[in-house]
Structures are given as C-alpha cells and as structure tokens.
PDB file of the backbone (N, CA, C, O) and the ligand in Angstrom, with CONECT records:
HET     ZN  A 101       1
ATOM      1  N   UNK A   1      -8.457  39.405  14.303  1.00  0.00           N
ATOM      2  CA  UNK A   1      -9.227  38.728  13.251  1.00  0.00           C
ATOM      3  C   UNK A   1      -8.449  37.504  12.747  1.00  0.00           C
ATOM      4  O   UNK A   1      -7.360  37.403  12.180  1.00  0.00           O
ATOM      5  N   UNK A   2      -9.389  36.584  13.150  1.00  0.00           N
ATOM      6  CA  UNK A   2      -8.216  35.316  12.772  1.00  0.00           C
ATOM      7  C   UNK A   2      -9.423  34.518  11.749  1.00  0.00           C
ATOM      8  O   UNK A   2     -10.592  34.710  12.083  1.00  0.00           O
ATOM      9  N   UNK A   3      -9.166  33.632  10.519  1.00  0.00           N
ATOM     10  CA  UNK A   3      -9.424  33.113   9.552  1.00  0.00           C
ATOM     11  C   UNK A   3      -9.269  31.859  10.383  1.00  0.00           C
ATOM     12  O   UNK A   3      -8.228  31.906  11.039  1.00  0.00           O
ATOM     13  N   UNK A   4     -10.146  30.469  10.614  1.00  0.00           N
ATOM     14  CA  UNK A   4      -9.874  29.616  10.440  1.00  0.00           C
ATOM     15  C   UNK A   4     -10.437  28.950   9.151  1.00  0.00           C
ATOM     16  O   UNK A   4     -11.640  28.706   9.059  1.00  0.00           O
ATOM     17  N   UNK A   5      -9.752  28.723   8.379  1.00  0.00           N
ATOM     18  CA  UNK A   5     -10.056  27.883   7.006  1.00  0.00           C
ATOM     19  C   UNK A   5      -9.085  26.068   6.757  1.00  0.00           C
ATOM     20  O   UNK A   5      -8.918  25.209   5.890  1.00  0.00           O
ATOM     21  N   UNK A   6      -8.658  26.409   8.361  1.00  0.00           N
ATOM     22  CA  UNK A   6      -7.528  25.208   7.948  1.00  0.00           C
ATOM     23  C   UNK A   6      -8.627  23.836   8.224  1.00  0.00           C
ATOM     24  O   UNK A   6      -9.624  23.994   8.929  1.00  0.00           O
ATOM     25  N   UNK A   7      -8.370  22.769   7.710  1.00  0.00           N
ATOM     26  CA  UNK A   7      -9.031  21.639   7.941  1.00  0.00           C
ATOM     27  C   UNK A   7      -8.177  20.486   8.536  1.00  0.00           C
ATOM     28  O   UNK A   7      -7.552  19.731   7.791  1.00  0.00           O
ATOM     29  N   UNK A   8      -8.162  20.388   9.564  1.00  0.00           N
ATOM     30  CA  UNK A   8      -7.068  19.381  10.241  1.00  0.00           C
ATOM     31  C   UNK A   8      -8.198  18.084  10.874  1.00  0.00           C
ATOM     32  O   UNK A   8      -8.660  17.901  12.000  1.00  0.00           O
ATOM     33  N   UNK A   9      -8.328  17.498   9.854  1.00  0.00           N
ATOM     34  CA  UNK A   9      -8.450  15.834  10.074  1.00  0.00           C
ATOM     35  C   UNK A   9      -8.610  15.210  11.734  1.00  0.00           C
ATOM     36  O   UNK A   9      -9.564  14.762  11.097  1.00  0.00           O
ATOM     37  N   UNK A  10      -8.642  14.845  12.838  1.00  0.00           N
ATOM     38  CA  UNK A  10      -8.728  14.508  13.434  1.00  0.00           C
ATOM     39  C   UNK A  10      -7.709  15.599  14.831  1.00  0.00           C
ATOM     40  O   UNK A  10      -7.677  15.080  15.947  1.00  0.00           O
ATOM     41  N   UNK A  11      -7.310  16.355  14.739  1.00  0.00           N
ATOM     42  CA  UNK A  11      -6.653  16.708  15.340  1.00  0.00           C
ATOM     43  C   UNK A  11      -7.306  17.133  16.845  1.00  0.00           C
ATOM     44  O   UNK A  11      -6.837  16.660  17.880  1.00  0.00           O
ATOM     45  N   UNK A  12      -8.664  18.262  16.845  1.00  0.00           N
ATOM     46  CA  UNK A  12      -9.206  18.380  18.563  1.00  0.00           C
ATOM     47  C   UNK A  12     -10.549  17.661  18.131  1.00  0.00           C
ATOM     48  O   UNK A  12     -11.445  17.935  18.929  1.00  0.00           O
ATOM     49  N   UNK A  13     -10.997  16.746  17.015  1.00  0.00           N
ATOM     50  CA  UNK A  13     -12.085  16.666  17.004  1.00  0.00           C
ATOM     51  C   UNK A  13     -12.424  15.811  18.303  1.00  0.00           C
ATOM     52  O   UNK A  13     -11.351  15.252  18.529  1.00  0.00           O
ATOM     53  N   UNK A  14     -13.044  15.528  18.979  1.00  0.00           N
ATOM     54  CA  UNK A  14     -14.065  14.539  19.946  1.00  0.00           C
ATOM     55  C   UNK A  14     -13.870  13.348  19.448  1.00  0.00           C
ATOM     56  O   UNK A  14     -13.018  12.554  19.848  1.00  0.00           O
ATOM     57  N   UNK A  15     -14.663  13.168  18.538  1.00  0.00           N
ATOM     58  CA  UNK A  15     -14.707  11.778  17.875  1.00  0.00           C
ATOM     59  C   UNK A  15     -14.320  11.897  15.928  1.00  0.00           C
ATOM     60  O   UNK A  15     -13.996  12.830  15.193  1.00  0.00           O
ATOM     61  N   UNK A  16     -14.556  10.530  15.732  1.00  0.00           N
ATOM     62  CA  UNK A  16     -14.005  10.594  14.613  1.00  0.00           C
ATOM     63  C   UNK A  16     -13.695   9.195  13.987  1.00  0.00           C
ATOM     64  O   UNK A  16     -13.604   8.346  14.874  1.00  0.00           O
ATOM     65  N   UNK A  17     -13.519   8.733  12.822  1.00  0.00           N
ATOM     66  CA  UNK A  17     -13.408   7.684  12.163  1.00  0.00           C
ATOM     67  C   UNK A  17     -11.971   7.481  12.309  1.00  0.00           C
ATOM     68  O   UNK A  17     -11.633   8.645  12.521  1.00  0.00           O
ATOM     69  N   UNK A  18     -11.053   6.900  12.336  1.00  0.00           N
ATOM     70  CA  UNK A  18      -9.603   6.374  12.572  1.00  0.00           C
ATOM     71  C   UNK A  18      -8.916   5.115  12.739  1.00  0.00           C
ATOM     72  O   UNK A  18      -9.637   4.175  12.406  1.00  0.00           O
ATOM     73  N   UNK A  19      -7.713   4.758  13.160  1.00  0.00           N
ATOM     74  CA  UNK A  19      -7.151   3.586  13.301  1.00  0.00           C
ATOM     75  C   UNK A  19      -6.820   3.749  14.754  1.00  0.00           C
ATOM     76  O   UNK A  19      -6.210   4.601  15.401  1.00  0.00           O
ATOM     77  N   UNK A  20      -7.563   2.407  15.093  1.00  0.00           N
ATOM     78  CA  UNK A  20      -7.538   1.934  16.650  1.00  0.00           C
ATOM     79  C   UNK A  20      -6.399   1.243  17.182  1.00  0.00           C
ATOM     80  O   UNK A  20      -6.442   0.038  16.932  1.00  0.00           O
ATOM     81  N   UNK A  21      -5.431   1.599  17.810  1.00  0.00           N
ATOM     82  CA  UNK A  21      -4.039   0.970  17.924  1.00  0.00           C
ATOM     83  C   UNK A  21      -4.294  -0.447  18.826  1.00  0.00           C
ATOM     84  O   UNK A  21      -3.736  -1.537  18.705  1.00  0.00           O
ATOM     85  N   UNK A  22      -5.368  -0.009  19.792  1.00  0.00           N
ATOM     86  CA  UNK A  22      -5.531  -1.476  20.244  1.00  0.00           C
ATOM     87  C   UNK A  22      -6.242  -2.532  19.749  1.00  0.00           C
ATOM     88  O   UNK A  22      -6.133  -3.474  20.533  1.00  0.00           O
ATOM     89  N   UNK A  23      -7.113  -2.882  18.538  1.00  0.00           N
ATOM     90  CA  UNK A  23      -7.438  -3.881  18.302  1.00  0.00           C
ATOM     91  C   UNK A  23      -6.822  -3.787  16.737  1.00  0.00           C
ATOM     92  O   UNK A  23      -6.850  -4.790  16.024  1.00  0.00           O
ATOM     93  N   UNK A  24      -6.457  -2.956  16.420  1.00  0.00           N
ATOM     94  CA  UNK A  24      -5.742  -2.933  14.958  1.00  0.00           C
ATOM     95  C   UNK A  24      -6.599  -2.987  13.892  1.00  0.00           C
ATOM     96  O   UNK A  24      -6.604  -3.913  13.081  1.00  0.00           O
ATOM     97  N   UNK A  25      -7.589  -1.689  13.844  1.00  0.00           N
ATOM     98  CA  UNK A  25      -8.476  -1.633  12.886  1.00  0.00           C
ATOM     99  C   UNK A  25      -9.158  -0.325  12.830  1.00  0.00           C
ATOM    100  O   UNK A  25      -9.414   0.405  13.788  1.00  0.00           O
ATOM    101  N   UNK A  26      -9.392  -0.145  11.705  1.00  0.00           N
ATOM    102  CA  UNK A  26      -9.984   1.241  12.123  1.00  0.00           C
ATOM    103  C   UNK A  26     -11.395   0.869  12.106  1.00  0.00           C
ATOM    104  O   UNK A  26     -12.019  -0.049  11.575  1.00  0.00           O
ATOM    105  N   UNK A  27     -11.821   2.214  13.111  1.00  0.00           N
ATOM    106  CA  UNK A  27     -13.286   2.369  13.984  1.00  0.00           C
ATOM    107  C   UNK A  27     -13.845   3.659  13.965  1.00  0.00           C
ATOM    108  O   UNK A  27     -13.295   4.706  13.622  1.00  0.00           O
ATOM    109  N   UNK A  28     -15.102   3.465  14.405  1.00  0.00           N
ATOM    110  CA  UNK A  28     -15.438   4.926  14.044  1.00  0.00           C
ATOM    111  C   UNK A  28     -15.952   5.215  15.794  1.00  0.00           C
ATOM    112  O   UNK A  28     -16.336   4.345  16.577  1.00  0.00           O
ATOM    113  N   UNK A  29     -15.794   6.867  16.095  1.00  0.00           N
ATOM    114  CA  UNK A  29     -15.676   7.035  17.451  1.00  0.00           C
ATOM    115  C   UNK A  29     -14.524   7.251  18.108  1.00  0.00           C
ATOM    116  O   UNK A  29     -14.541   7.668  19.266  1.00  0.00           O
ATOM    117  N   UNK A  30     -13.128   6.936  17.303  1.00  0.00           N
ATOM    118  CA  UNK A  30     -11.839   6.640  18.302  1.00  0.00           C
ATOM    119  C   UNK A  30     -11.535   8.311  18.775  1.00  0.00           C
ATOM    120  O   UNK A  30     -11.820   9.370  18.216  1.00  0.00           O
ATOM    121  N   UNK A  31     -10.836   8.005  20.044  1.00  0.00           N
ATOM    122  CA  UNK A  31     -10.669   9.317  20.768  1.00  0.00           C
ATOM    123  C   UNK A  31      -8.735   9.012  20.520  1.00  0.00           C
ATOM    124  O   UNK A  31      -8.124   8.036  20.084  1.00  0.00           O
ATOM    125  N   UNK A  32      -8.229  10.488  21.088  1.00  0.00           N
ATOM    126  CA  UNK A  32      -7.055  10.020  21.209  1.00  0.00           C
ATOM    127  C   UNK A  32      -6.917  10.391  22.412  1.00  0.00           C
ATOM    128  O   UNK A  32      -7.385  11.310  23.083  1.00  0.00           O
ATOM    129  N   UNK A  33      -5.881   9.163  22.685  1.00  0.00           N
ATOM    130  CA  UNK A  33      -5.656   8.684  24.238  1.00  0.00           C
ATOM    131  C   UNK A  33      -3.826   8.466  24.212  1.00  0.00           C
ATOM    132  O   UNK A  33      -3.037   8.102  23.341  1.00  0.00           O
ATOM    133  N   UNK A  34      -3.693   8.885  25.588  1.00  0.00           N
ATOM    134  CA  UNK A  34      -1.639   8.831  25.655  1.00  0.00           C
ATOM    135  C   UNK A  34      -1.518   7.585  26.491  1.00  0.00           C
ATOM    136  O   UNK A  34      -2.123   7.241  27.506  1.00  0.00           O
ATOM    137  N   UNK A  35      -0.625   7.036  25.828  1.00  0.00           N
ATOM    138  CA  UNK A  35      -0.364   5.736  26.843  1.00  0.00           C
ATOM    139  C   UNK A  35       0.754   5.784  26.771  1.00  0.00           C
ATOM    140  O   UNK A  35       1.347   6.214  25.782  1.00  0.00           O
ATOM    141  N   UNK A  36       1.484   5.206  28.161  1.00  0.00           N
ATOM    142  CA  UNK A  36       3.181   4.890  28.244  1.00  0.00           C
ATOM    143  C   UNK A  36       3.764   3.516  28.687  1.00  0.00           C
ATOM    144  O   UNK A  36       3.837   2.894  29.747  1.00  0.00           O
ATOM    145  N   UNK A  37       4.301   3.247  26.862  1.00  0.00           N
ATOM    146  CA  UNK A  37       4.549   1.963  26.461  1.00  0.00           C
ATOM    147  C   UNK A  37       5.949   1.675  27.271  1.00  0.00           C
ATOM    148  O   UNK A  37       7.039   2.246  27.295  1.00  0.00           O
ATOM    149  N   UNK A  38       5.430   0.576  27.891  1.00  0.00           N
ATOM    150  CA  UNK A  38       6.494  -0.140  28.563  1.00  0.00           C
ATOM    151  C   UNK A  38       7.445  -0.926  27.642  1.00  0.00           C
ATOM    152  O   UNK A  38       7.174  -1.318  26.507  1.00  0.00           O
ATOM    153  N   UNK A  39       8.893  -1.137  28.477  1.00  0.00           N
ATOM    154  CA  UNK A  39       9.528  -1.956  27.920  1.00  0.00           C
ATOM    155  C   UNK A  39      10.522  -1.739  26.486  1.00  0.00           C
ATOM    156  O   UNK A  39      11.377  -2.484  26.006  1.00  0.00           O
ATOM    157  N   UNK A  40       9.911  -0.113  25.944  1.00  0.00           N
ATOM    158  CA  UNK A  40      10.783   0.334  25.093  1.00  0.00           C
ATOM    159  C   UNK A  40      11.353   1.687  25.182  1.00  0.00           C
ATOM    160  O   UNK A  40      11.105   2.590  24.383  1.00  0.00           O
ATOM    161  N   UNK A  41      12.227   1.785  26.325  1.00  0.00           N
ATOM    162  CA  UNK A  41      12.854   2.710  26.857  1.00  0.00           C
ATOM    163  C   UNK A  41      12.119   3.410  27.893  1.00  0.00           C
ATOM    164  O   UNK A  41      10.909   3.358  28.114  1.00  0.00           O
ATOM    165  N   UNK A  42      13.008   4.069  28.495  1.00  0.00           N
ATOM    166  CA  UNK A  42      12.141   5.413  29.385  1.00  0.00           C
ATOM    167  C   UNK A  42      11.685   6.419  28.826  1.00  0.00           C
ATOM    168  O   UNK A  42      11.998   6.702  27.670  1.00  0.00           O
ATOM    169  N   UNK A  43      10.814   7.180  29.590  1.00  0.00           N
ATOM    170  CA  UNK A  43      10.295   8.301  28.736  1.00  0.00           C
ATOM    171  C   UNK A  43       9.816   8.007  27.700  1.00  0.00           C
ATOM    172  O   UNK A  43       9.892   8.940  26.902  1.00  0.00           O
ATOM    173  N   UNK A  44       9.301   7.055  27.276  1.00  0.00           N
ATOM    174  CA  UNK A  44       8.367   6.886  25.974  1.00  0.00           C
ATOM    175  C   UNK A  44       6.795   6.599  26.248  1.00  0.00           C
ATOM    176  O   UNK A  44       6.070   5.778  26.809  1.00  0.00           O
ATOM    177  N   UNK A  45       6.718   8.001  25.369  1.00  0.00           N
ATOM    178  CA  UNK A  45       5.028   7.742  25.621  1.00  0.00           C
ATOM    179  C   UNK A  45       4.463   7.896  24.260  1.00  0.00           C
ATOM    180  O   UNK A  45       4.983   8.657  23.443  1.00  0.00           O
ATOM    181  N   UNK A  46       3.272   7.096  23.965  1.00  0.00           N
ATOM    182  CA  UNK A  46       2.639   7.281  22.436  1.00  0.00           C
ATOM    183  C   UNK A  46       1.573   8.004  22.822  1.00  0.00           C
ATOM    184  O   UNK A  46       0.970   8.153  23.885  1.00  0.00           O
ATOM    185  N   UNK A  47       1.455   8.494  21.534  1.00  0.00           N
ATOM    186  CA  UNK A  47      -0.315   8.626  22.056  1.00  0.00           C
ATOM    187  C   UNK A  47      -0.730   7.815  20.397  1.00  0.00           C
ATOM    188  O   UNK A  47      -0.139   7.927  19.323  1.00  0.00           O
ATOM    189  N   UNK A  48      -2.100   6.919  20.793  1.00  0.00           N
ATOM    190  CA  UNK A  48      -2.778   6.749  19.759  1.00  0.00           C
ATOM    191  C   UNK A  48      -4.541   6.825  19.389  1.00  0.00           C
ATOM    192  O   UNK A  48      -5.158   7.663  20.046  1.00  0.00           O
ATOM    193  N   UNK A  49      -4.950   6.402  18.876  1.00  0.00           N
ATOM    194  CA  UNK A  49      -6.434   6.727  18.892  1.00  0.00           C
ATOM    195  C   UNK A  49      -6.916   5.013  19.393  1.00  0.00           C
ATOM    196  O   UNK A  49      -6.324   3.956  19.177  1.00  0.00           O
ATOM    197  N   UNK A  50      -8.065   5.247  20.043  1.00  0.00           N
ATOM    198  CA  UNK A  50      -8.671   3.775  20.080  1.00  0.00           C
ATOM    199  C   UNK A  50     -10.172   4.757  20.571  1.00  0.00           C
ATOM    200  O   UNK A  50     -10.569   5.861  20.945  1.00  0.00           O
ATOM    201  N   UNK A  51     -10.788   2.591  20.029  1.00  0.00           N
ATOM    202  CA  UNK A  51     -12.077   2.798  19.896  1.00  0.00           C
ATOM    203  C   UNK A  51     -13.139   2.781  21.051  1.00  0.00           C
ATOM    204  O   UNK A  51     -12.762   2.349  22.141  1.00  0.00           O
ATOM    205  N   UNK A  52     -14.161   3.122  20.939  1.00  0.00           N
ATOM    206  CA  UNK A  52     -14.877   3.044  22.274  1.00  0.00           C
ATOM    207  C   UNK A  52     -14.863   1.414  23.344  1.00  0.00           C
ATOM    208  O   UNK A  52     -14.543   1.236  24.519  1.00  0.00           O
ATOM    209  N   UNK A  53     -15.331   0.528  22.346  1.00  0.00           N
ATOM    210  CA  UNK A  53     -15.088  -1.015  23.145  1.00  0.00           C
ATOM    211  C   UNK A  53     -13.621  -0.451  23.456  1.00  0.00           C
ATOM    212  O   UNK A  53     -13.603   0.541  24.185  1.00  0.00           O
ATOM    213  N   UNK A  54     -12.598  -0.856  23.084  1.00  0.00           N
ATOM    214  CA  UNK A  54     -11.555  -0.755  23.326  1.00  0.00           C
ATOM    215  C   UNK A  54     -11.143   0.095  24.909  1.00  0.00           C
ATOM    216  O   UNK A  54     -10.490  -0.454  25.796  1.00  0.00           O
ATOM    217  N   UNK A  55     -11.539   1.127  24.971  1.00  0.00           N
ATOM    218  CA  UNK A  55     -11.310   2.166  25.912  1.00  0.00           C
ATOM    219  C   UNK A  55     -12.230   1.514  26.531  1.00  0.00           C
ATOM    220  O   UNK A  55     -11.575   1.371  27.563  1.00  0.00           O
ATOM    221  N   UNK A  56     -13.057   1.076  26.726  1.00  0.00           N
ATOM    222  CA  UNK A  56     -13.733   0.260  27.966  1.00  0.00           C
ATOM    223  C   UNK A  56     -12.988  -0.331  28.760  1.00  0.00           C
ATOM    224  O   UNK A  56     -12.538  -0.045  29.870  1.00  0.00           O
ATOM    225  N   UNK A  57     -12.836  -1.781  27.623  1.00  0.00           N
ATOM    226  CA  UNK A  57     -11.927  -2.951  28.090  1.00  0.00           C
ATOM    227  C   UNK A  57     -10.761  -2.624  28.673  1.00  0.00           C
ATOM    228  O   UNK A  57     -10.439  -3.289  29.657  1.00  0.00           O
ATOM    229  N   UNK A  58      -9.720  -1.365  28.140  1.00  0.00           N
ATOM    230  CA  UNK A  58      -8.314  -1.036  29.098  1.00  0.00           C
ATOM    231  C   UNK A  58      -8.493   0.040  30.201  1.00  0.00           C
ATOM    232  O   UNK A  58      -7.766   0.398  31.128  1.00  0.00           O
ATOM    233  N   UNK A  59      -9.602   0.392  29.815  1.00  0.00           N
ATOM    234  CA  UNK A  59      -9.218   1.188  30.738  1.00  0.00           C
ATOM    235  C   UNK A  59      -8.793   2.739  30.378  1.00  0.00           C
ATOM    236  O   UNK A  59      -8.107   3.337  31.208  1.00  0.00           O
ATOM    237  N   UNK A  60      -9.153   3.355  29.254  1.00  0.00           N
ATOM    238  CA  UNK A  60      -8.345   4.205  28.625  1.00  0.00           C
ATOM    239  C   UNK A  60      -9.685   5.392  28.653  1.00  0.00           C
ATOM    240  O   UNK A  60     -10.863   5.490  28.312  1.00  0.00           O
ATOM    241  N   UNK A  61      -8.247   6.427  29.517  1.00  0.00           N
ATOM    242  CA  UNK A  61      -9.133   7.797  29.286  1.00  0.00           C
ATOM    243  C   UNK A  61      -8.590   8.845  28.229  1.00  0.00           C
ATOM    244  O   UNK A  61      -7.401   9.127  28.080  1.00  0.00           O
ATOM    245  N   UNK A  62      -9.596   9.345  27.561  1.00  0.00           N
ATOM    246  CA  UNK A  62      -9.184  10.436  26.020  1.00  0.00           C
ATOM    247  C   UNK A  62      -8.354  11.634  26.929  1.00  0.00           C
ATOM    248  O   UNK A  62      -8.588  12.076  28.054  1.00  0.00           O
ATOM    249  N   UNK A  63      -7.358  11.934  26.007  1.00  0.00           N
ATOM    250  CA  UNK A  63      -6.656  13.261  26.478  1.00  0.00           C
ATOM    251  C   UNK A  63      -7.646  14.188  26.861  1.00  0.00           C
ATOM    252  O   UNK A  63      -7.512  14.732  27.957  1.00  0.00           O
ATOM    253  N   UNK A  64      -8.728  14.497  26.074  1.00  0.00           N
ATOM    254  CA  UNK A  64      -9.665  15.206  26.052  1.00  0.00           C
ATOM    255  C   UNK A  64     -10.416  15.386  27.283  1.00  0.00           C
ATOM    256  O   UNK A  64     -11.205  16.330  27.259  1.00  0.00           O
ATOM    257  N   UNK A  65     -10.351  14.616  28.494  1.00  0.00           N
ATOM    258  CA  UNK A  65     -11.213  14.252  29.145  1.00  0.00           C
ATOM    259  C   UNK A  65     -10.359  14.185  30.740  1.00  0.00           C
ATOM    260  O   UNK A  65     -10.718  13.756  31.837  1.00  0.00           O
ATOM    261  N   UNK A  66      -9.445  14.644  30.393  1.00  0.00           N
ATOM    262  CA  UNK A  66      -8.200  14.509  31.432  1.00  0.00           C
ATOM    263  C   UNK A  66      -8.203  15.702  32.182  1.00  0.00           C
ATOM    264  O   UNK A  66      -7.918  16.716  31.545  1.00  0.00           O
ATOM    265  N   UNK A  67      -8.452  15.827  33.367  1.00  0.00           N
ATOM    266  CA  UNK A  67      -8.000  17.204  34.096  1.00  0.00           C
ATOM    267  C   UNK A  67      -6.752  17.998  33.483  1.00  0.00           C
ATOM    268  O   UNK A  67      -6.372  19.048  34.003  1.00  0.00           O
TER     269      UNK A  67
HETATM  270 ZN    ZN A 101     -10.457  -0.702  19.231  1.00  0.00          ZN2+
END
C-alpha cells in the first residue's frame, strides 16, 4: 500500500509549462531532453527541458521517448 500524495512539479510529467534552455524562455509543452555539452569537459551531460519548435529545429529527442 503505497500513498502517492507527493506533488513533484515537472518531474515524469509528458509535458508541461517550463524553461526552454534552447531559446531561453519559458514555454509551454517542454519535454525533458539529455544533451552532451561539448567543450566543457568530458563526461558532461545536462539534461534540460525545451520546447516543441525547439526540439524540431535540433533535433532533440525527450528522455521519455528514448528506447
Ligand atoms: Zn524553445
């Protein structure tokens, strides 16, 4: 018997209202997506949220959606 009563903000939702790391604004829809930022060390990977245009234009698939 497990209680969920917790409310966690964006955490597995699908979609959602947020700040879009690639156009620098928040949007509504953003998924979160992992990207690995070049150029500031190895092994560094972010993950951030972006918006649907956005994930068009790069190319960006949601964690969610990832084998
Ligand atoms: Zn965007």
């Amino acid at each position: 018997m497990s209680e969920n009563t917790q409310t966690a903000p964006l955490a597995n939702t699908p979609t959602g209202y947020g700040w879009c790391a690639w156009h620098q604004g928040n949007a509504r829809g953003v998924r979160l997506v992992a990207v690995a930022e070049q150029g500031s060390g190895p092994g560094t990977a972010g993950r951030h949220f972006a918006c649907r245009p956005c994930r068009e234009a790069y190319d960006l698939v949601p964690l969610a959606d990832r084998p």
